[in-house]
C-alpha positions, -999 to +999 in steps of 0.1 A: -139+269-105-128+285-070-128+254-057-105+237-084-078+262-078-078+261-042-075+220-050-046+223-069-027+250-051-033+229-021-017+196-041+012+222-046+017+230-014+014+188-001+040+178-031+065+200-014+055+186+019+060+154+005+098+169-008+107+176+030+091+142+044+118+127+022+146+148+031+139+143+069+130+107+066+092+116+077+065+091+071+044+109+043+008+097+059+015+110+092+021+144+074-008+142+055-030+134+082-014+165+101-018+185+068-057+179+069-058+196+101-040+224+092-068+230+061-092+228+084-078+256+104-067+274+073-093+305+073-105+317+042-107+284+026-140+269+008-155+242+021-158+211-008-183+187-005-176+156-027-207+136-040-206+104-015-216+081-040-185+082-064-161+086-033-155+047-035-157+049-071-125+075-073-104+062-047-109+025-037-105+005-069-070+019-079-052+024-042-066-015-035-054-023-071-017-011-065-016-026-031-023-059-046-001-053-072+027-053-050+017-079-028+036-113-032+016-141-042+040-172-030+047-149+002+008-139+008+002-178+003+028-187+026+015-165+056-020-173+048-033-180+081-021-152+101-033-128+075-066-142+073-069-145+114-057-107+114-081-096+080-107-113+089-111-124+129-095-090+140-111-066+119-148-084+128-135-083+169-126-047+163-160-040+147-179-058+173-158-044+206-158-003+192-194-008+180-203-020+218-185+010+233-198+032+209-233+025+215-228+026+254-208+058+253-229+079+224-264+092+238-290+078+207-266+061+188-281+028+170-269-006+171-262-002+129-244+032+132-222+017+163-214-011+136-209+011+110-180+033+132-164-003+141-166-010+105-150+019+094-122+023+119-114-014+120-088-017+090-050-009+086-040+011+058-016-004+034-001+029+024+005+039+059+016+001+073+043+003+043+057+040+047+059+035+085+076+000+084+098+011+052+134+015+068+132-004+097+146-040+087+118-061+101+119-098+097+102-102+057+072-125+074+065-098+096+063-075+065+046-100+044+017-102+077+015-062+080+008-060+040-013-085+034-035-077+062-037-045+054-049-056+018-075-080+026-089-065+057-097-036+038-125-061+017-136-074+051-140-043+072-154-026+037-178-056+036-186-053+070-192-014+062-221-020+037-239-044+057-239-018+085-249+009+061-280-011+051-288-018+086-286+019+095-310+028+066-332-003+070-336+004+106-326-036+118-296-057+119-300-096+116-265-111+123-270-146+110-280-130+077-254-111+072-229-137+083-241-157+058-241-132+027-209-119+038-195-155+029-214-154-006-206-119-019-170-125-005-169-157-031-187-142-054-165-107-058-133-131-057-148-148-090-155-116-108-124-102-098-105-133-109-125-134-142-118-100-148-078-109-145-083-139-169-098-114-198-069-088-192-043-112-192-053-125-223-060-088-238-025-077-232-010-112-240-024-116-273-039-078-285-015-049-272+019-041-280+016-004-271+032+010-240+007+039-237-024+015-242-008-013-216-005+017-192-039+030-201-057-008-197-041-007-163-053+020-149-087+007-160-084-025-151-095-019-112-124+003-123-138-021-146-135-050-120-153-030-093-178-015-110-188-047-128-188-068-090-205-039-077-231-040-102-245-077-095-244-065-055-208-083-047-177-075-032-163-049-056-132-047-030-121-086-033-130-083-067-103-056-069-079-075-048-085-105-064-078-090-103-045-078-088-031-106-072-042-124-106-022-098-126+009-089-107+018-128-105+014-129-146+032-093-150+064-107-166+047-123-186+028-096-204+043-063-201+077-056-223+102-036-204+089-004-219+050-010-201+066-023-168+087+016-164+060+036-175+033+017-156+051+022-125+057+057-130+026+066-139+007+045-112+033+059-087+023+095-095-017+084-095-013+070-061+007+096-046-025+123-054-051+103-047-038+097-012-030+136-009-062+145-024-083+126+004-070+141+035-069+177+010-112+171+008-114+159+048-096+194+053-118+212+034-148+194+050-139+190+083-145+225+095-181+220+079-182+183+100-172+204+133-203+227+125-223+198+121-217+181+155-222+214+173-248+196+202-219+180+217-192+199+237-163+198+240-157+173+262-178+153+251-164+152+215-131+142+227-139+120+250-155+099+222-126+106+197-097+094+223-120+065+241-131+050+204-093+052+196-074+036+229-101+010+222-091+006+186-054+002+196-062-018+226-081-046+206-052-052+187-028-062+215-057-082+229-064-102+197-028-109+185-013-133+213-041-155+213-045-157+174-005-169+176-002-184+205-033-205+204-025-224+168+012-227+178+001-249+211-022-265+188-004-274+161+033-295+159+036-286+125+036-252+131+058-253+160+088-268+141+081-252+111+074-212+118+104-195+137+087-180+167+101-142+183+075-125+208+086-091+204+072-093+168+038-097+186+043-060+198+060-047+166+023-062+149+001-048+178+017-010+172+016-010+136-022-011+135-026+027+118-058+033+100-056+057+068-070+067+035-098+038+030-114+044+067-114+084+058-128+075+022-151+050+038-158+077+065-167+102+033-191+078+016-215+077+039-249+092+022-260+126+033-297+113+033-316+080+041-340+069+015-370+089+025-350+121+020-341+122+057-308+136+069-282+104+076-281+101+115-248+114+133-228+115+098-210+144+109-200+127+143-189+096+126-166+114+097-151+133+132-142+102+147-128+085+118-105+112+115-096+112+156-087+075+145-067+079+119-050+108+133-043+088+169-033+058+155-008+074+130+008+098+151+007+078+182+022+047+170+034+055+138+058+082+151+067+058+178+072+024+159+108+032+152+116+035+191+098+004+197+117-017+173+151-001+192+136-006+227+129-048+219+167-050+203+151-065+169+178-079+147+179-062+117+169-081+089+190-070+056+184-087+021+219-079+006+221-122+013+189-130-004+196-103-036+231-118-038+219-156-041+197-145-067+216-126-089+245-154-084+221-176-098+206-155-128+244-147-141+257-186-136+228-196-156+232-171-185+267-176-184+262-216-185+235-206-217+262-188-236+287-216-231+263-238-242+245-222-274+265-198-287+291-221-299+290-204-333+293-172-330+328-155-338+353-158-312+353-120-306+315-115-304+316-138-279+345-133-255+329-097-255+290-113-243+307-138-219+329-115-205+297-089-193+285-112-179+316-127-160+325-092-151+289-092-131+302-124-113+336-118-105+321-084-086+290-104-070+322-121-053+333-092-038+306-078-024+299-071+016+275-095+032+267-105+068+297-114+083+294-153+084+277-160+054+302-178+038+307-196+075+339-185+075+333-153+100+352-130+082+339-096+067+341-094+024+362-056+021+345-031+000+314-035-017+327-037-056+294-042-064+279-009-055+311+012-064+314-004-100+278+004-103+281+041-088+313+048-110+295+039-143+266+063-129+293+092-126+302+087-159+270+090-178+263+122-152+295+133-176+277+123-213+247+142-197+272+178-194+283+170-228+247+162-241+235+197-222+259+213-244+251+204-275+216+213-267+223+243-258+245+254-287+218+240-312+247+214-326+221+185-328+185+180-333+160+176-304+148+140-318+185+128-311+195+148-278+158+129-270+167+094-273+203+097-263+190+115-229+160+089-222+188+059-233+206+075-206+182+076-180+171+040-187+213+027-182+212+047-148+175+034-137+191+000-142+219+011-124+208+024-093+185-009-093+212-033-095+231-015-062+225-034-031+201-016-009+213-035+024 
């Protein structure tokens, strides 16, 4: 019970953190990862140990699930081939390069635990790729690389983990072998995983018309795809991706507009604790993990913490310009196709930050082998992981943004591509009105057409790049955003008046209810039909 208190308190204490990092424009995972250290300094706390089997069972399935959620089919399929050279080849060269230095630096350390390390330090985090990158007006391939890498190499380096696991337990490593079932439980987790999105599809298609249950089937979705993959000895991870990816491109077609804002608030909220609760436990264990690898020194432990690291970050630069450079030389098609800017190559190399699935890969590691004996240099690999995590975050993630000034990026802005679409959605409704509502009273209609043409007329007037219409001059004022901002002032005004009626008991709760969350809902649109630049 002691330790359930300290657990929440501590969740406290992180929300409010997370309150600042948004105030000062701080990425959250840096924080966080700062934040574990500060637990483990903390005196007086207990130290937690979580039961390593169900690690993977808590945490992976539902932060893979929401990553692949909002991952972009048509764009993921359009930058197939770097993601797969970056989720695939790079996270294998990373495990093989840090598992050679690991063996040659670390007195006793086996070929399978030296793979295991590489395994577990070899893939980006989503979370932390897309708080650090938010902001900074990359290029949207560039995004769509950083994301989907960071989504599939988590199944690869997570397939490349259990392999390593078993070799560490079974004593032997036979690379052939697992070459070869790496490409059959890859296939076969993608299957399930794609099964698995079939049956819910259907399910919530034909069955559910209940917010609440929509929500609820969500959040089971990614458990029940895992844990069945998992169960026939397959990639529960690309089964997890792969259910995601399925769903997400079928959403609109299955959620009403109540499931889609109550799914994404309540997923938004599971996320955000999951990903503080992680580094909360490596605090609380990590004074326990420093006991544990008492034998070393000092020095020793961080010369093996900063020499694992600079190799992890190293690699990355290595691998990137031949995995570009070498299909672009290659291949014509690429060439004229694929607009080409080096300084992305270096945007790519320093966004490599590892994060919640290498701790909680880190954390799953048994406590015993299968005789009962204690798990070989556990402590030392969890300490590692963390040196990682906490060197490639703070490093480069607190840097990125100076990098991106230093090359002179162009900023990429998507006020163009927001405005071609919503053009397009408002012509076409307004073409359907004129079309098929021929018979409906003059009145009624000249009130529905003029919405919409009061939409249009504003999308006309709103600022773009300065030569989009080729004419090199700058649309004044963006009408758009200050219709939209005035209309948002003027519910804040119903909400005072609402507030007093509430307070003077003048109408019942059920009422004051509905009006306030039918407010909430016209401002939610609101604010999501401004242009974000």
């Amino acid at each position: 019970m002691e330790n359930i208190t300290v657990i929440i308190m501590l969740l406290f204490g992180i929300t409010f953190l997370g309150v600042l990092s948004n105030k000062y424009k701080f990425p959250f995972p840096i924080a966080l990862v700062l934040c574990g250290v500060v637990i483990s300094l903390a005196p007086g706390l207990p130290i937690v140990s979580l039961n390593p089997e169900i690690v993977f069972i808590i945490f992976l399935p539902p932060l893979l699930y929401s990553a692949a959620w909002n991952t972009s089919w048509h764009d993921f399929k359009a930058a197939i081939r770097p993601i797969t050279y970056a989720a695939v080849g790079l996270v294998l060269f990373t495990t093989l390069l840090v598992a050679v230095v690991a063996h040659l630096l670390i007195p006793d350390l086996s070929w399978p635990l030296a793979f295991l390390i590489g395994a577990i330090v070899s893939p980006p985090d989503a979370v932390a790729a897309t708080s650090v990158t938010k902001g900074l007006k990359l290029q949207p391939r560039l995004i769509t690389i950083l994301e989907g890498e960071s989504l599939v190499n988590d199944a690869s380096g997570l397939v490349a983990y259990k392999y390593a696991l078993a070799a560490a337990a079974a004593g032997n490593f036979i690379f052939w072998q697992a070459g070869l079932n790496f490409l059959l439980i890859s296939a076969a987790g993608i299957a399930i995983g794609l099964a698995i999105g079939y049956i819910m599809y259907l399910i919530h298609k034909k069955f559910i018309c209940d917010p609440i249950i929509e929500v609820t089937l969500t959040f089971l979705t990614p458990f029940a795809s895992y844990l069945l993959a998992e169960h026939f000895h397959v990639s529960g991870v690309l089964a997890v991706v792969s259910t995601g990816l399925y769903l997400s491109f079928r959403s609109g077609e299955i959620f009403s507009h109540q499931s889609r804002i109550m799914t994404y608030a309540v997923w938004d909220v599971v996320i955000y604790i999951l990903n503080s609760l992680i580094f909360i436990l490596i605090g609380l264990q990590l004074r326990s993990v420093i006991q544990g690898i008492g034998d070393y020194s000092m020095s020793e432990l961080a010369l093996y913490g900063v020499v694992i690291s600079v190799v992890v970050i190293i690699v990355r630069f290595v691998w990137v310009v031949p995995a570009t450079m070498l299909p672009r030389m290659l291949s014509r098609k690429i060439r004229t196709t694929e607009s080409f800017d080096p300084r992305n190559l270096v945007v790519f190399g320093w966004a490599g930050m590892r994060g919640v699935v290498s701790m909680a890969a880190a954390l799953a590691i048994p406590l015993t082998l299968a005789d009962g004996t204690i798990f070989p240099h556990r402590n030392l690999i969890i300490y590692i992981t963390f040196c990682v995590i906490l060197s490639t975050l703070v490093l480069l993630g607190l840097t990125l943004p100076w990098v991106i000034k230093m090359l002179k990026l162009p900023p990429h802005s998507i006020a163009s591509e927001e405005f071609e679409i919503r053009s397009h959605v408002v012509s076409h409704t307004i073409t359907h009105i004129e079309e098929n509502f021929g018979l409906v009273q003059d009145e009624l209609l000249n009130n529905i057409k003029s919405k919409y043409e009061v939409k249009f007329n504003r999308l006309q007037k709103t600022d773009l790049p300065a030569n989009y219409f080729g004419n090199g001059e700058t649309l004044a004022g963006n009408v758009f955003n200050e219709f939209s901002q005035l209309q948002i002032d003027l519910i804040n005004v119903e909400r005072t008046m609402l507030e007093e009626l509430h307070k003077k008991g003048k109408a019942s709760e059920e009422i004051l209810r509905k009006i306030e969350r039918e407010l909430d809902l016209e401002e939610t649109r609101l604010q999501m039909e401004m242009y974000i630049g």
